[in-house]
C-alpha positions as CSV (number, residue, x, y, z in Angstrom):
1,X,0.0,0.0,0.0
2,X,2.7,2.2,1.0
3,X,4.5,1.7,-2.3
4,X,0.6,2.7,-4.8
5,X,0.6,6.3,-2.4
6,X,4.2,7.1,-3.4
7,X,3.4,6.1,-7.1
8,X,0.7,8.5,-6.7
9,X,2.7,11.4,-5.2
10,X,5.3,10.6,-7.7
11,X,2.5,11.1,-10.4
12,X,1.1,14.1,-8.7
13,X,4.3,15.6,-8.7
14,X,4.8,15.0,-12.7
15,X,1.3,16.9,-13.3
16,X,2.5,20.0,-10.8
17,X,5.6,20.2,-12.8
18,X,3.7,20.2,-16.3
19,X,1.5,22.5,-14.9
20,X,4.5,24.8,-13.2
21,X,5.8,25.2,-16.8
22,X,3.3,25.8,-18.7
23,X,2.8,28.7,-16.5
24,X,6.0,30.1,-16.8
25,X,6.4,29.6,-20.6
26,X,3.2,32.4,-20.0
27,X,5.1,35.0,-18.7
28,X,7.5,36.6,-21.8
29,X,10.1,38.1,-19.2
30,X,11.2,34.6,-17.9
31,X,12.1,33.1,-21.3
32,X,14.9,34.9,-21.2
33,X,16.3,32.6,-18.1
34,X,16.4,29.4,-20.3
35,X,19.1,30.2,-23.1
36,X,21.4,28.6,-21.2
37,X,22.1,24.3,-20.3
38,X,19.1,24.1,-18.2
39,X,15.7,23.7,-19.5
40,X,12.2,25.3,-18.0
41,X,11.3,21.2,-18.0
42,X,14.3,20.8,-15.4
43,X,13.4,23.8,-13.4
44,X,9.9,23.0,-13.1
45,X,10.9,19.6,-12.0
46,X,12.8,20.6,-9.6
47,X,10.7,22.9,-7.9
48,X,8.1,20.7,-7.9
49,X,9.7,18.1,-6.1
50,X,11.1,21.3,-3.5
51,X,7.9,22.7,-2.8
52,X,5.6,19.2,-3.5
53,X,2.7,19.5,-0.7
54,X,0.2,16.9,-1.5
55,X,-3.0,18.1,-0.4
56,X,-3.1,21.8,-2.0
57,X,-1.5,20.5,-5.2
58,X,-4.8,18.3,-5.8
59,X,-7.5,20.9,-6.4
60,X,-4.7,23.3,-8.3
61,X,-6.1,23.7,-11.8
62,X,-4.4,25.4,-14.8
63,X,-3.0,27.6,-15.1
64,X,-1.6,28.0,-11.4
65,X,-2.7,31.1,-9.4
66,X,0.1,34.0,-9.1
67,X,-0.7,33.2,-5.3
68,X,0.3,29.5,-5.8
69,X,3.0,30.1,-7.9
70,X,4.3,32.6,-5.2
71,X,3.7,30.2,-2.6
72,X,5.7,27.6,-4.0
73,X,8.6,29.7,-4.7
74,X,8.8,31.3,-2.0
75,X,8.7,27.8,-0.4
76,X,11.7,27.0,-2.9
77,X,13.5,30.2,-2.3
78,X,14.0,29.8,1.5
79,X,15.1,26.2,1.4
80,X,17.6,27.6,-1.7
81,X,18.6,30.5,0.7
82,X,19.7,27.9,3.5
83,X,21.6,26.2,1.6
84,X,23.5,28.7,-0.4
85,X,24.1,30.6,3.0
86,X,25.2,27.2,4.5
87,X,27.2,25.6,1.7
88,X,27.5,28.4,-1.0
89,X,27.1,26.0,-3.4
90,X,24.0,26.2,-5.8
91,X,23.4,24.5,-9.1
92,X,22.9,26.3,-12.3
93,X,18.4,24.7,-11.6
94,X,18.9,26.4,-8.2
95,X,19.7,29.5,-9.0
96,X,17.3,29.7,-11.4
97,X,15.0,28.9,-9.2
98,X,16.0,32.0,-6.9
99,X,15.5,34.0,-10.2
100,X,12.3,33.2,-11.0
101,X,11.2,33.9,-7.2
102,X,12.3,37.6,-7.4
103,X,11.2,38.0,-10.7
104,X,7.5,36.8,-9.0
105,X,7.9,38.7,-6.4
106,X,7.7,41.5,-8.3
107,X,4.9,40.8,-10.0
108,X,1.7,42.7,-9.5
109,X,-1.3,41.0,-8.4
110,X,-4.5,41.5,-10.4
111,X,-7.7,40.5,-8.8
112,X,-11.8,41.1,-8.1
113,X,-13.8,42.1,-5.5
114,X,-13.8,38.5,-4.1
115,X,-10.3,37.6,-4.1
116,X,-9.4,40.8,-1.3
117,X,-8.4,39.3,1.4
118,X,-5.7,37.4,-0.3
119,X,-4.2,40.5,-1.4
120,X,-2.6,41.6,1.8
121,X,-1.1,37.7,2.5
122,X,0.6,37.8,-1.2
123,X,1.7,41.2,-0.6
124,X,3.2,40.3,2.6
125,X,4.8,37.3,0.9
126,X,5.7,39.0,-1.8
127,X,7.6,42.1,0.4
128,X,9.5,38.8,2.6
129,X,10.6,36.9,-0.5
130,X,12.1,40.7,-1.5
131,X,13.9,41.5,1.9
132,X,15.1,38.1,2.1
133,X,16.7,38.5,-1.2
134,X,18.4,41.5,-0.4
135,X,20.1,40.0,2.6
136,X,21.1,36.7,0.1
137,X,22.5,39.2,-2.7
138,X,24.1,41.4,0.1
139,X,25.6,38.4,1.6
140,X,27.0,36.7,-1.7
141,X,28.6,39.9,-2.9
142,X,30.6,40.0,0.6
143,X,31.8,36.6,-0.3
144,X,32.8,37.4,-3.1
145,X,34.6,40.4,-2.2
146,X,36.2,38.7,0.7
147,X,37.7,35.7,-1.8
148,X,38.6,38.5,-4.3
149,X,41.0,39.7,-1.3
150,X,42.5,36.7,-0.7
């Protein structure tokens, strides 16, 4: 039994990451990320199995909600932030991934009169994910300045 319900998170985890990039082959400013090796396939993968939380992936339908999408890399970005600040050692998928946060961050959020509460959550996620950033790109450039001096 235990081996069908991974199968089917496995599987569930396959349709979040189609779903993931078809969503951002939408959005014209994040083609740009993937000239290089990686692929928006890879990346999606990836932060699929990151940010993977079985019971809100279920109901998500397509595309994905700039509130998901936000959700899940933010979810992504922290665990990245960890363990560049621990290791300093990031694939070329991770920091991708780190991109593609910011640039959602960014993002402005365009709803209706029902969707107003959730406005002030994925603002406050979105002004987090920002500050947090800051202190990562802060932190990496004093790394680098401090092995440029060595």
């Amino acid at each position: 039994m235990t081996f069908i319900k991974a199968l089917g998170a496995q599987w569930n985890k396959g349709k979040l990451a189609q779903q993931l990039e078809q969503t951002l082959l939408q959005e014209s400013e994040i083609h740009s990320l993937f000239v290089g090796a990686t692929t928006v396939a890879t990346v999606s993968n990836l932060i699929a199995a990151i940010g993977f939380r079985e019971p809100e992936n279920q109901a998500q339908t397509q595309p994905l909600s700039n509130e998901f999408m936000l959700t899940i890399l933010f979810d992504c970005f922290r665990l990245l932030m960890i363990k560049q600040i621990e290791h300093d050692n990031l694939n070329q998928a991770e920091h991708l991934i780190i991109a593609l946060a910011k640039i959602w961050a960014k993002k402005a959020w365009h709803t209706t009169h029902e969707e107003q509460p959730d406005i002030a959550q994925y603002q406050r996620l979105q002004n987090q994910l920002l500050k947090l950033a800051a202190q990562v790109d802060e932190l990496d450039e004093q790394r680098r300045y401090q092995k440029r001096n060595m």
